[in-house]
C-alpha positions in Angstrom: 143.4 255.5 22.7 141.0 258.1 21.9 137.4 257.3 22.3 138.1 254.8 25.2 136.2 256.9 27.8 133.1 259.1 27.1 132.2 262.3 28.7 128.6 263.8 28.3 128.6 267.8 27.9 124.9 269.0 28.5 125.5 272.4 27.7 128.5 275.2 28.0 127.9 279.2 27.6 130.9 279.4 25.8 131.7 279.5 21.7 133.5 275.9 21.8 135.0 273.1 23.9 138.3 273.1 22.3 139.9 273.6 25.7 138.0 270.3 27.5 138.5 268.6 24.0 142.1 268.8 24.6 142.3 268.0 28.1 140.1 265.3 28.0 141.7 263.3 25.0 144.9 263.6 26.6 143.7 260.7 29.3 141.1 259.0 26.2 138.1 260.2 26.6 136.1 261.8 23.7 133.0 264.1 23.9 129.3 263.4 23.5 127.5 267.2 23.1 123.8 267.1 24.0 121.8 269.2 21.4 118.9 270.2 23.9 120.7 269.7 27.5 117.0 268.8 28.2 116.0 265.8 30.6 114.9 263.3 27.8 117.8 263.7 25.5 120.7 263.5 28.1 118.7 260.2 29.6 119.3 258.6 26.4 122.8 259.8 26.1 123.8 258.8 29.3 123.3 255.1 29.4 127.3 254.3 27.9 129.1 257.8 29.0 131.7 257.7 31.8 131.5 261.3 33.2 129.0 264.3 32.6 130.2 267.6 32.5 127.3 270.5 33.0 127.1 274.1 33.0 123.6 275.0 33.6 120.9 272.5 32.6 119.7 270.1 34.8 121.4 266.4 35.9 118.4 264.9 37.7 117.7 261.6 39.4 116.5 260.3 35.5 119.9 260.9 34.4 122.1 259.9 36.5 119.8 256.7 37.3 120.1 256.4 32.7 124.2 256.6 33.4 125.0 253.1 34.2 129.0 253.3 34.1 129.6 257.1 34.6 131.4 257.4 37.7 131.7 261.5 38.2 129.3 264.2 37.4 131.3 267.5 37.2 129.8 271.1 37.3 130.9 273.7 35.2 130.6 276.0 38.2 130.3 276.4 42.0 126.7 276.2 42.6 125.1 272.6 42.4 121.3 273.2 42.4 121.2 271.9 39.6 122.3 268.5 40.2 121.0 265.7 42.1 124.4 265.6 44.5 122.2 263.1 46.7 121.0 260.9 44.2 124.3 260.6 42.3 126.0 260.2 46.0 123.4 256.7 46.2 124.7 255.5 43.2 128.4 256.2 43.9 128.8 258.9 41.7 131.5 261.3 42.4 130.3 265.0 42.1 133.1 268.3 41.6 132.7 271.8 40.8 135.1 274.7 40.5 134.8 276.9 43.6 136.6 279.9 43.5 137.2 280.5 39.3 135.2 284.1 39.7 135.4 285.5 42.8 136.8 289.0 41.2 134.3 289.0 38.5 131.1 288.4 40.8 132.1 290.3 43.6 133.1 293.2 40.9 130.1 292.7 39.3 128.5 293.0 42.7 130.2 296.1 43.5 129.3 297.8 40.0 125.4 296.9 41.0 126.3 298.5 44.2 127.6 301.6 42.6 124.8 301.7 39.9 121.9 301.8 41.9 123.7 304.4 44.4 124.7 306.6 41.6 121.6 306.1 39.7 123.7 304.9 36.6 121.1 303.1 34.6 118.6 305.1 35.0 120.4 308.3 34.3 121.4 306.3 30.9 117.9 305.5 30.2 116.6 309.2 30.8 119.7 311.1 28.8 119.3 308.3 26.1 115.3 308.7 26.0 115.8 312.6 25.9 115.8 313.7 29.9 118.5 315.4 30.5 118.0 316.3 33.8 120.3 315.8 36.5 117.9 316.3 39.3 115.6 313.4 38.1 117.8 311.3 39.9 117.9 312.8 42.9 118.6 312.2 45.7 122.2 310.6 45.9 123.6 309.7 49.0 127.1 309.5 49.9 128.3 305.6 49.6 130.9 306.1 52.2 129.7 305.3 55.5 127.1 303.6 54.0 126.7 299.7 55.7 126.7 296.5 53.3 125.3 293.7 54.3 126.4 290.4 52.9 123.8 287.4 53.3 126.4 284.3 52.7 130.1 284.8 53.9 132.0 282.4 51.5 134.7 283.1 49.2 133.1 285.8 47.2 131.7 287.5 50.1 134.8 287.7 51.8 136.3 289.3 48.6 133.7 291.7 48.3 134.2 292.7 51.9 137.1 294.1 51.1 136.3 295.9 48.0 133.7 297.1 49.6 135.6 298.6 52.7 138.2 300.3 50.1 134.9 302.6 49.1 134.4 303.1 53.0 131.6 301.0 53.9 130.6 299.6 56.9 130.0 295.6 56.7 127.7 293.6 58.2 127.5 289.4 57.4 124.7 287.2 58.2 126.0 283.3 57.8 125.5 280.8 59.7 128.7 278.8 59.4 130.8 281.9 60.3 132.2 282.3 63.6 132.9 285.1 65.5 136.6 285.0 65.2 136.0 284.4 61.2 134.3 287.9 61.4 136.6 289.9 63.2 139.7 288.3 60.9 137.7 289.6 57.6 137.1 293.0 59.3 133.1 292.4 59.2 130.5 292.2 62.1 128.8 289.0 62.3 125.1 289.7 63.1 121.5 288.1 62.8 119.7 288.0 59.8 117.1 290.2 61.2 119.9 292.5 62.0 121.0 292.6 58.3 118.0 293.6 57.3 117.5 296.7 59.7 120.5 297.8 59.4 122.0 297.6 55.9 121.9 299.9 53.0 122.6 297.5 50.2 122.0 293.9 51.3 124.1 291.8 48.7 123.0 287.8 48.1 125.9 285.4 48.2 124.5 282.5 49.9 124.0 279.2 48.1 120.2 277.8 46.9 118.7 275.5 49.2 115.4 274.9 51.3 116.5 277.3 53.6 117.8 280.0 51.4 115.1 279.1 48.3 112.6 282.7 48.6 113.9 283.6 51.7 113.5 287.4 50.1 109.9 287.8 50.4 107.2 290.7 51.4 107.8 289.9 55.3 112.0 290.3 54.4 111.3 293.5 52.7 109.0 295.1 55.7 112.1 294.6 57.6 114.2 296.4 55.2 115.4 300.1 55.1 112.8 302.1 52.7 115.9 303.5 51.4 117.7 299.7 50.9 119.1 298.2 47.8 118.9 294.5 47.1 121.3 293.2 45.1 121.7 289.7 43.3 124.2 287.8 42.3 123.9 284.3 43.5 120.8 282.2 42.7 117.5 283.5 41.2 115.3 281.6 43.3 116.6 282.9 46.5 114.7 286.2 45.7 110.7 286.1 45.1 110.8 288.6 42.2 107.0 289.3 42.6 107.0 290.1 46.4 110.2 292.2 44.8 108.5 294.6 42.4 105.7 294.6 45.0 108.1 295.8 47.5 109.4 298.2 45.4 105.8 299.9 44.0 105.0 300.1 47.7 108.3 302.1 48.6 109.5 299.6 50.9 112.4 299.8 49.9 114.8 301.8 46.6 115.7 299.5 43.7 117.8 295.9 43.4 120.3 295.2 41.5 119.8 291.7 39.5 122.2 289.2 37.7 120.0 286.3 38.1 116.4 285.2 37.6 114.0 282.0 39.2 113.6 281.7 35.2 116.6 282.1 32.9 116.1 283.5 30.7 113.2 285.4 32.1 110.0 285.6 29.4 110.4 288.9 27.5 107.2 290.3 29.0 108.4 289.4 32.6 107.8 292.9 34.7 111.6 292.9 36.2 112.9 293.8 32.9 110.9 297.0 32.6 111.0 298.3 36.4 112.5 301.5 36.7 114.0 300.7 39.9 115.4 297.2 39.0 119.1 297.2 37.0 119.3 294.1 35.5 122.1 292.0 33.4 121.7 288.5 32.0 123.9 286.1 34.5 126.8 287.7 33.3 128.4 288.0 36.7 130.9 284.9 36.5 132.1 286.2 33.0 135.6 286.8 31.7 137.9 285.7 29.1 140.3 284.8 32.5 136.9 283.1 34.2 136.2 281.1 31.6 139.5 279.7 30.6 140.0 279.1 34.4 136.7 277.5 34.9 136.5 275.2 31.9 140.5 274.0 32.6 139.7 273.0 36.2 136.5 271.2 35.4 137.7 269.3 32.3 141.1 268.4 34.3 139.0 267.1 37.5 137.1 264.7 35.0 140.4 263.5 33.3 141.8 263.0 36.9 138.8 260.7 38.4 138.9 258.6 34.5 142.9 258.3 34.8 142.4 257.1 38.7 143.6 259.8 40.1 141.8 262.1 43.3 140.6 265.9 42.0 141.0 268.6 44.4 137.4 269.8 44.9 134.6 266.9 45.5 131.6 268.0 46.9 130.1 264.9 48.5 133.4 262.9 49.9 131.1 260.6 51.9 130.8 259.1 48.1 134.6 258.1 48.6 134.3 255.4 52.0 131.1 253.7 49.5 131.2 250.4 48.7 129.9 250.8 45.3 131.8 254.0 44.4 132.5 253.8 40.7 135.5 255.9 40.5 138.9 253.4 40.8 141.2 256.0 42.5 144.9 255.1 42.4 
């Protein structure tokens, strides 16, 4: 029965798709792997596929409107700014993603930025490595205990990185506005303003998800408000920081260094001024990545597809409004 659904695979950051191969034969479906990912190929892939699994290139409104018969777009993920969840909600498209796959390896990864700009880690590499060795061209280091974080977005991986962070001795602060009070006090965090995560935090760590009101929210005015002594540290979306009111920010001394996973433009142009800052520490989106991730990720995304083809409910939809539709396209059981 091979072959009797099809499932469009825009693009995956891993070496193969033996895992979703497998998975997704066992219910009939074969795979249809876009070359590009990029908007004009995957409209004319789309027009016989039955599900579209994506990773990081972009399922717009031309796609899904291309995908007469596919009834689920999945994300190879958690964040969806990169799919048109609206537009595929019109056309009764069920959308998933795969919520809480890393929350160790980003709110580690977090934690090492945390600890590298504090410790001065990459830039002592860089100076012993370039011939400086010189301990006191680092200075000063501060303490980290007692030191407050502040955690902009209180989901799943900022609740995790709470606690690692509290095992180093750190005060924690969370600005979100879907957390209440009593959410706070059971995580062992103080809920507070944004304006009173930016005054008072030494490291301010981005967690929140990319929307119109997150989308540059890190701007020159955010940065005047910081401690000249602050770290910024990303991990979430690029576009939620504006990277040129960043370096500015940091020429001017408002405030110490960032720590940066992610990028408005990925991968950033090789002559893009983050990459050379002395004050910026940088990795390439590599924040969700593990052999354990991965496997986790890809098996939950791939299964969720085979699930909604075989008629069966998945466990994480992100627009369930698509579910009471008259013209959903999924034929749950």
């Amino acid at each position: 029965m091979s072959g009797h659904w099809k499932v469009l695979v825009t693009d995956y950051a891993w070496e193969d798709l033996a895992e979703e191969r497998a998975i997704l034969e066992a219910v009939g479906a074969s795979l249809v792997v876009a070359e590009t990912g990029e908007e004009a190929e995957l409209i004319g892939l789309a027009a016989d596929v039955d599900g579209i699994l994506t990773n990081w290139k972009r399922v717009t409104s031309g796609v899904l409107n291309a995908a007469l018969r596919c009834q689920s777009v999945g994300r190879l993920g958690i964040g969806l700014d990169n799919i048109d969840v609206a537009c595929a909600t019109t056309l009764g498209m069920v959308v998933t993603n795969v919520p809480a796959y890393c929350l160790d390896e980003v709110s580690d990864h977090a934690m090492g930025m945390i600890l590298a700009c504090s410790r001065k880690i990459a830039f002592y590499d860089r100076a012993a490595k370039s011939g400086i060795y010189d301990l006191r061209s680092g200075t000063p280091l501060y303490r980290l205990a007692g030191k407050t974080l502040g955690i902009f977005g209180f989901g799943k991986i900022g609740r995790v990185l709470a606690r690692k962070a509290a095992a180093f001795g750190m005060r924690v602060l969370a600005s979100d506005p879907l957390l209440t009070p009593e959410q706070a006090r059971e995580a062992g965090v103080a809920l507070v303003s944004f304006d009173a995560l930016l005054g008072e935090s030494d490291f301010i760590s981005i967690h929140a998800p990319l929307m119109d009101a997150t989308r540059r929210i890190f701007l020159r005015d955010v940065f005047r408000r910081m401690k000249p002594t602050a770290y910024l540290i990303n991990t979430a979306r690029g576009e939620i920081v504006d990277t040129g009111a960043l370096i500015a920010a940091l020429d001017d001394g408002l405030l110490a260094g960032a720590g940066l996973d992610v990028f408005p433009v990925e991968p950033p142009p090789v002559d893009d001024p983050v990459l050379r800052h002395p004050k910026i520490v940088v990795t390439p989106h590599a924040a969700f990545n593990s052999v354990e991730s991965l496997i986790e990720l890809r098996r939950i995304a791939a299964k969720q597809m085979a699930q909604i083809l075989a008629g069966i409910r998945p466990d994480f939809i992100v627009n369930p409004q698509v579910l009471g539709q008259s013209n959903l396209r999924a034929k749950f059981q």
